[in-house]
N, C-alpha and C positions, 0 to 999 in steps of 0.2 A: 374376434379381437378382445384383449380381455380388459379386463373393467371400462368399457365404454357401452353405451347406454346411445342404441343407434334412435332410437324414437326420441331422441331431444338434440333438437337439431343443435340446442346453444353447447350441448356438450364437446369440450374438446375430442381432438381425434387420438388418441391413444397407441403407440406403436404395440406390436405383438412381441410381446415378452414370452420365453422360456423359463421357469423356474429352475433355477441351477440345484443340482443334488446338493451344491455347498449351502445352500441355502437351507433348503429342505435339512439337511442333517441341523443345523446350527437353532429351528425353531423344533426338532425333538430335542437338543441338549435342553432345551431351553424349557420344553415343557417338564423335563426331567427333573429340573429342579425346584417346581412349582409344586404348591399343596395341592390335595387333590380338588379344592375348592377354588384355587387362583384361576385366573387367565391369563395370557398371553394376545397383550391387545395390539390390533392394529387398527390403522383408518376406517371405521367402517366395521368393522366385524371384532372378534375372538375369538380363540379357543382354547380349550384346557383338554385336562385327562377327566374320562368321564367313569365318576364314581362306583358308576352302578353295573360299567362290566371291566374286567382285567386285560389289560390292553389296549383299551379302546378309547376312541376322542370325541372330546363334542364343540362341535361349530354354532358360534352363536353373533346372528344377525339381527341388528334395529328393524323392529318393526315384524319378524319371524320369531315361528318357532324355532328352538333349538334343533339341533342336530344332533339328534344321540348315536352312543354305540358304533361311533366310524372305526371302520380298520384303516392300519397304516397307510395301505394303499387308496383306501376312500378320503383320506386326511390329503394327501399329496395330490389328489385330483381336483378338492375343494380350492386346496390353496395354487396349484399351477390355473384353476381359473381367474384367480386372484392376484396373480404373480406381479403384476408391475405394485403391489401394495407390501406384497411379503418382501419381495427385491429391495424395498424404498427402505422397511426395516432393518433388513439385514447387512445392506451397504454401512447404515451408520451405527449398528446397535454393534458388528461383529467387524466391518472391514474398519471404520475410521472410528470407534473403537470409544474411549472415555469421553465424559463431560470435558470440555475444554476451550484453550483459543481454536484448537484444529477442528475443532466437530463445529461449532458457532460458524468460522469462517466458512467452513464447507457447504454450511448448510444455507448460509447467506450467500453463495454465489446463485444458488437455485430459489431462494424464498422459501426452504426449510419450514419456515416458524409462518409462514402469512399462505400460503398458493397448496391446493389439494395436492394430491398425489399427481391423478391424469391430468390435472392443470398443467404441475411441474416437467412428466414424464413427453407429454406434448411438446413443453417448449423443448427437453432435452433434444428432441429427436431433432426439430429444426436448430441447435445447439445453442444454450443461453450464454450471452457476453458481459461478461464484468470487468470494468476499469479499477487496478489498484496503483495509484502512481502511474508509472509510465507503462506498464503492464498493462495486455489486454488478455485475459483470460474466458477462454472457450470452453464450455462445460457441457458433455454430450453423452447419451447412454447408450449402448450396445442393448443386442436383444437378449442379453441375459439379464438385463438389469445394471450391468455394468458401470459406474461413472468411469470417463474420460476426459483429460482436459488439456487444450491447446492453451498452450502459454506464449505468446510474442511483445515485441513492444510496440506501442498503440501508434507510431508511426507507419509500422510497416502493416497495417487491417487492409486487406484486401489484395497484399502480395501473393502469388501462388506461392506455394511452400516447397517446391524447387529452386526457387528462386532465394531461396535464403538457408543458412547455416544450420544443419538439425543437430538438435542434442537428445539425448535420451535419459543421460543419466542428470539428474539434478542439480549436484555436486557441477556437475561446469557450469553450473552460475557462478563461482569464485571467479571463472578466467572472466566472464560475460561482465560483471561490475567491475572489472578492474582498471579500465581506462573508459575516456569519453570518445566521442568521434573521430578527435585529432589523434588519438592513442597516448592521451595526459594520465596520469593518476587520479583516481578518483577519491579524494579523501573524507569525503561525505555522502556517503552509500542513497543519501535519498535525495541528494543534491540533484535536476529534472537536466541531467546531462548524460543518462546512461544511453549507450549509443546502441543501436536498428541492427537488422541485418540476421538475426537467426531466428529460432522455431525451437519449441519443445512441444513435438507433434503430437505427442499420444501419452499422457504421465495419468498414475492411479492417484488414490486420492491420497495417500501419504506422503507421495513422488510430489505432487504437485503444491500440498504443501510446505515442504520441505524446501523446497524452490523458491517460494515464495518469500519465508522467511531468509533467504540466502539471501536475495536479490536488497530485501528491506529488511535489516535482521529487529526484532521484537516489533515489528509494527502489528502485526497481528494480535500479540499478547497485549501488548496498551491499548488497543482499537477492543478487544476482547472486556480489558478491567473497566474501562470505561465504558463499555454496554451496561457492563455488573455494575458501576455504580461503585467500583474499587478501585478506580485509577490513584493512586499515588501520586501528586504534584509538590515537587521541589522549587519552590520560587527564586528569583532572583537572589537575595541576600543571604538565604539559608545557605544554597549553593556555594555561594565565594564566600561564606563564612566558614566553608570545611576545605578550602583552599591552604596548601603550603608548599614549602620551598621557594622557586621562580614564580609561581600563578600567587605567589601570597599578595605579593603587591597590586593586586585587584582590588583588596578588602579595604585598603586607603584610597579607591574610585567612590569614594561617599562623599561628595563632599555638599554640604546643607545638606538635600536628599538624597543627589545623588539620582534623583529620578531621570534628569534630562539626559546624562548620558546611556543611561539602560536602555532610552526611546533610543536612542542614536544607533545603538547595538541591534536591538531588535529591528529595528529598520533595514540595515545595511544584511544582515544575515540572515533573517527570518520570514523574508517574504515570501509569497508563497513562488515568485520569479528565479530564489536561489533555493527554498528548500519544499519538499513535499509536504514536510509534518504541516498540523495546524497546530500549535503554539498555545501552551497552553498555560504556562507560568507567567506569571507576571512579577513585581518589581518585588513585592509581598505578599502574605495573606490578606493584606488591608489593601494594596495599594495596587489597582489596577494600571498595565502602561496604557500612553495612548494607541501607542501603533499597534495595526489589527492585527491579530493571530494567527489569517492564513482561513483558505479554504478547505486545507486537505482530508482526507476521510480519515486517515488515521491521526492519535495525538503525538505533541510532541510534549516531553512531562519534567522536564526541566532541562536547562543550556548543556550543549552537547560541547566532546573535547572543540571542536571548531570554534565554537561561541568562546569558549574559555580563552582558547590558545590567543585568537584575534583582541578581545578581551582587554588580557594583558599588556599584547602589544596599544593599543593604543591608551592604555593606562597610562603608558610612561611617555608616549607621546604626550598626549592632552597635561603632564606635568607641567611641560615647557611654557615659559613666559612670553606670552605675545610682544610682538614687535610689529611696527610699523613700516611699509616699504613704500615707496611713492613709484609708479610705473606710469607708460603714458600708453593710453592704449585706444584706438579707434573703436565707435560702439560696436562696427562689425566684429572685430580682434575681440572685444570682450565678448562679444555673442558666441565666437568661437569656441575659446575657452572653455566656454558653458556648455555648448556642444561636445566637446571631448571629451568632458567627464561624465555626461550624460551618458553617451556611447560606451565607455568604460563599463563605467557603473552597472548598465544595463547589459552587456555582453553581446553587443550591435556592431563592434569594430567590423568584424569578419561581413557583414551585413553589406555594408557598404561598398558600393560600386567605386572602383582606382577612376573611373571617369566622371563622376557624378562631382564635380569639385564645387555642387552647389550646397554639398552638405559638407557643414562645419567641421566634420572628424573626419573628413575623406582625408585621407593618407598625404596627396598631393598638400592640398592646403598645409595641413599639419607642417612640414614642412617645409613651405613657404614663411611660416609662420615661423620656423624656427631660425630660420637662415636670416630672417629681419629682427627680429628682437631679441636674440640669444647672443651672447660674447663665448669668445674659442672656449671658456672653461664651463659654458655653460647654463651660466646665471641670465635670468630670464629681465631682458630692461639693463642686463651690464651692472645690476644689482646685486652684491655678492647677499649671500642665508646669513651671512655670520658678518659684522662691521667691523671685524676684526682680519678678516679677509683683504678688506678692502687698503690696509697700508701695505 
């Protein structure tokens, strides 16, 4: 079995790996273009072209002599015993390819940057699982070294995958986020409403990124700048100060600070109950809001078109001059009240049982409610919105 080390018992178990000829070809392109002094390092070992005969390689081990004078074939048998280490190189150096969001992300599904080789390739075999959003992503390697990865949503862990929708090509994650459970539009791609039900069984590692970004489009790449230490953040004011047309009238939402409504905003939109991202803009560079950012893994780096459009709209609401209305309501009837909008708010309508009429939003009540305190046109208490209504 190769790179396992049976006399330590703490050693991982190691699957048997095959070194793929694609491999093997990709670490002679590879010595090809090394001086004749470089290496070509891996976990554990190197090797380079050895100087001193023409054609020839030398393998060099911590803690051994060197390895002079290999031929190609003695080269290909060092490194197929080595294979699950050459494999690990050659997945990220040649298959998933540049420094980037894709190679960071990949390699963080498996612990890349922290866990050995045979730590990682151990766990592949029993397949490692990573939650991103409502994603649960399965990441497993073949005996050539192969990565593999199951993509589903974290609802459906532990569905047989007969029993669900398979996709193969990536690209139908467009149809996949396009509605929610009930078959709604989905206008906020990270909004925790993308709906269950299928399988992307077997994707490579460009497939499955590729996916991933479809499913969350840039959450990767901000999750990525922000590892770098180059996240980008557009704060509250900056943002609605490059507002115009119809969203201009956001930019007279200042009013003193202007703080309390932004907390209002961020509240209502930003939770981590309506969106994934964790939030990461605040009111200014100076001025942090109160309400918390959210737990999500990836960031959010300034108000998205939702935040904006919403926004607006209650821009021009919150203009309106308050008025007073006098109603007469039982403490239960106001408990109600309290209750429906709670349920709203929180997206608990559908939750509730049509027989439970012990809860304040049960549909019956609501109704009740409306049939005693509502007049034919409406007005709740037979109070008309406008006193101008009322002649």
């Amino acid at each position: 079995m190769n790179d396992a080390d049976p006399t330590t018992a703490e050693e991982p178990v190691v699957p048997d790996i095959d070194l793929p000829s694609d491999a093997f070809d990709a670490v002679l392109d590879a010595l090809g273009d090394l001086a004749p002094d470089d290496r070509l390092r891996f976990e554990g070992f190197a090797v380079g072209r050895d100087p001193g005969a023409e054609d020839a390689y030398v393998l060099e081990t911590a803690g051994d002599d060197p390895r002079t004078g290999l031929s190609e074939r003695d080269l290909h048998a060092a490194l197929d015993d080595r294979a699950p280490r050459v494999t690990d190189w050659y997945v990220f150096e040649r298959v998933v390819g540049e420094f980037g969001p894709r190679r960071a992300f990949l390699r963080w599904i498996e612990d890349a940057d922290g866990a050995t080789v045979a730590t990682r390739y151990a766990a592949l075999a029993e397949g490692i699982e990573r939650a991103w959003g409502q994603l649960r992503i399965t990441a497993t390697v073949t005996d050539r070294g192969e990565r593999r990865y199951e993509v589903r949503h974290a609802d459906d862990a532990g569905v047989p995958r007969a029993e669900l929708t398979a996709h193969d090509d990536p690209l139908d994650a467009r149809d996949v986020v396009k509605l929610d459970e009930k078959g709604r539009y989905r206008p906020l791609k990270t909004a925790p409403t993308l709906h269950s039900g299928w399988v992307f069984p077997e994707l490579g590692p460009r497939d499955a990124y590729e996916l991933v970004e479809t499913v969350y489009p840039a959450t990767v790449a901000n999750w990525h700048r922000e590892r770098e230490g180059d996240l980008d953040v557009t704060h509250w004011r900056e943002a609605m100060a490059r507002q115009s047309g119809i969203y201009g009238v956001i930019k007279t939402w200042d009013r003193g600070e202007g703080y309390e409504h932004v907390n209002w905003v961020a509240e209502a939109c930003c939770d981590d109950s309506q969106c994934l991202k964790r939030r990461e803009w605040q009111y200014d560079d100076e001025t942090d809001l109160d309400v918390d950012g959210g737990d999500g893994l990836f960031p959010c780096r300034e108000p998205c078109s939702v935040v904006v459009s919403a926004a607006r709209r209650w821009t021009r609401l919150e203009s309106e001059q308050p008025r007073t209305y006098e109603f007469e309501l039982t403490p239960s009837e106001k408990e109600q009240l309290e209750a429906v909008v709670d349920a709203v708010a929180d997206g608990r309508i559908d939750e509730i049982r049509e027989a439970d009429t012990k809860e304040g939003a049960n549909r019956y009540r609501a109704r009740f409610l409306r049939a005693k305190l509502f007049d034919d046109a409406g007005n709740l208490g037979g109070v008309p919105t406008d006193p101008d209504d009322a002649e």
